[in-house]
N, C-alpha and C positions, 0 to 999 in steps of 0.2 A: 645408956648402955643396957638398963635393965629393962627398956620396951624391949630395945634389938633381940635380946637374950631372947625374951618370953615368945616375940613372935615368931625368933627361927623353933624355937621349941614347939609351939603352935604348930609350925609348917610343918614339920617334920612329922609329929603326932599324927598330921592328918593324912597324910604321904603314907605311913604306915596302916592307916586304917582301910585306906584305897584297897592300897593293895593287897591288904590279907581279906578285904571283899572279895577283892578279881579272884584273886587263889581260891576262896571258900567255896565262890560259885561256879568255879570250872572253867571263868574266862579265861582264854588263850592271848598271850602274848601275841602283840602284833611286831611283822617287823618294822614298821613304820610308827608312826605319831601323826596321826590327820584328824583334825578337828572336823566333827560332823554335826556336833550338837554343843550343847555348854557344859555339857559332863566330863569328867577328865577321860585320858587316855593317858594309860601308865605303860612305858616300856622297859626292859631291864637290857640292858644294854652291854656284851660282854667285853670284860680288857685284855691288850695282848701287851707279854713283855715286848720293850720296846723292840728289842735283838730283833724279834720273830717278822717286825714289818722292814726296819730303814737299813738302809744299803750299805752304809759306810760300816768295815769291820769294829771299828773302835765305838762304834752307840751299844749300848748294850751293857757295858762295862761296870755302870752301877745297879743291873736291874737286879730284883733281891725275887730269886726262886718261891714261886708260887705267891707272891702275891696278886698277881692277876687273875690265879683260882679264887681268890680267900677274900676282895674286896667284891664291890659291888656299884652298878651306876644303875641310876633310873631316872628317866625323864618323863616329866608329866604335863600334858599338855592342857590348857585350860582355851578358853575362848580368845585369850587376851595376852596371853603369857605362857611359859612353860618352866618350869621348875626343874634344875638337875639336881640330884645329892649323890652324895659319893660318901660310901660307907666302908671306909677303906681299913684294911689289915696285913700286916706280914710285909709291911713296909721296915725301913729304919726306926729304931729308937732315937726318940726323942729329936727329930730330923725335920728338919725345914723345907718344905714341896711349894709347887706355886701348880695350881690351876690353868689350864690357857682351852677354852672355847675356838676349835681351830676348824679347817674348811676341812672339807672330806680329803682322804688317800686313798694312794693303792699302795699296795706292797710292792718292801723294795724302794722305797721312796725316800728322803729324806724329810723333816717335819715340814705339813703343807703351809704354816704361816697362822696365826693366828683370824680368824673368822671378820673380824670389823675392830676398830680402834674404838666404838661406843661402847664394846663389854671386855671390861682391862681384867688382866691377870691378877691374882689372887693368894697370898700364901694361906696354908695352914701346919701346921705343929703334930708331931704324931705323939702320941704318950709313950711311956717304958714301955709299952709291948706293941708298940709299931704302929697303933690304928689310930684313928683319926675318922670324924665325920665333917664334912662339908655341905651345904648347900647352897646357889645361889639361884635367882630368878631374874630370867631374861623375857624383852614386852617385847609384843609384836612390834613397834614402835622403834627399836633395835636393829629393825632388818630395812634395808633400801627400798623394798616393795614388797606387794602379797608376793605369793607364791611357797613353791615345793622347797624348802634346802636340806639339803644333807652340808651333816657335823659331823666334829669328833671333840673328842676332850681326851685332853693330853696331862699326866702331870710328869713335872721334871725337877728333880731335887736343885732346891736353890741354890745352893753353895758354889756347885760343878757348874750349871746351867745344862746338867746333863738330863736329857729325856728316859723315861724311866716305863711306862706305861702309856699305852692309848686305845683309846676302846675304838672297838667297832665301828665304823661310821654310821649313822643312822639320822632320818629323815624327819621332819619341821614342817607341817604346813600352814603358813603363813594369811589369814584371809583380810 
């Protein structure tokens, strides 16, 4: 337990350094994630209350106002793998969520299904003021073949099984 600890702590540390690089020097966000070299590529990737995408009147129901201003996603692409973390806020207190890696949507849609049965769903716990940090890493090895995919990342409070948030869709390229 106390490797796993150190190295999420590790990952995240290093996540952080990336990206106050890219910010320092002026790199511009891409909307994508395409692997050109073995350096990373960091995108930040924005969430929409659930209401604002799926179709059905009753989704929505538990989303909590403004946390999709006040959290954060960003995906990091390496040669091999790619890294999401979700640095989430202005969620429920002390509230049970589950992570799900799901296929691209449109709006208006209902949830498009979870992405592959190799990268399973996920809970984590928010503290008294609603936030919560997550990470996990997904291997090219994960995906059926090279190529382009577009994702999303979905979370849905555990209890309800109700969907709460989903980011933007955004793109993976797989070599």
């Amino acid at each position: 337990m106390k490797k796993c600890t150190f190295f999420v702590i590790l990952l995240n540390a290093l996540l952080i350094v990336n990206l106050f690089t890219c910010i320092s020097c002026g790199v511009q966000q891409s909307t994508a994630v395409t692997q050109t070299d073995v350096t990373a590529n960091i995108q930040t990737v924005q969430w929409n209350q659930s209401e604002a995408i799926m179709s059905k009147p009753e989704r929505g129901s538990q989303d909590i106002s403004g946390a999709d201003k006040a959290s954060v996603l960003t995906v990091d692409q390496t040669e091999k793998q790619f890294q999401i973390t979700g640095e989430m806020s202005n969620l429920g207190k002390k509230t049970s969520y589950t992570v799900l890696l799901a296929k691209s949507y449109t709006p208006k849609t209902d949830f498009p299904g979870t992405f592959t049965d190799k990268i399973t769903a996920f809970p984590f716990t928010t503290s008294q003021d609603g936030a919560s940090n997550w990470t996990f890493i997904v291997y090219n090895t994960d995906f059926p073949a090279p190529g382009k995919y577009t994702l999303s990342v979905w979370i849905q409070e555990t209890a309800s099984n109700t969907k709460v948030l989903a980011s933007n869709n955004f793109d993976v390229t797989i070599k």
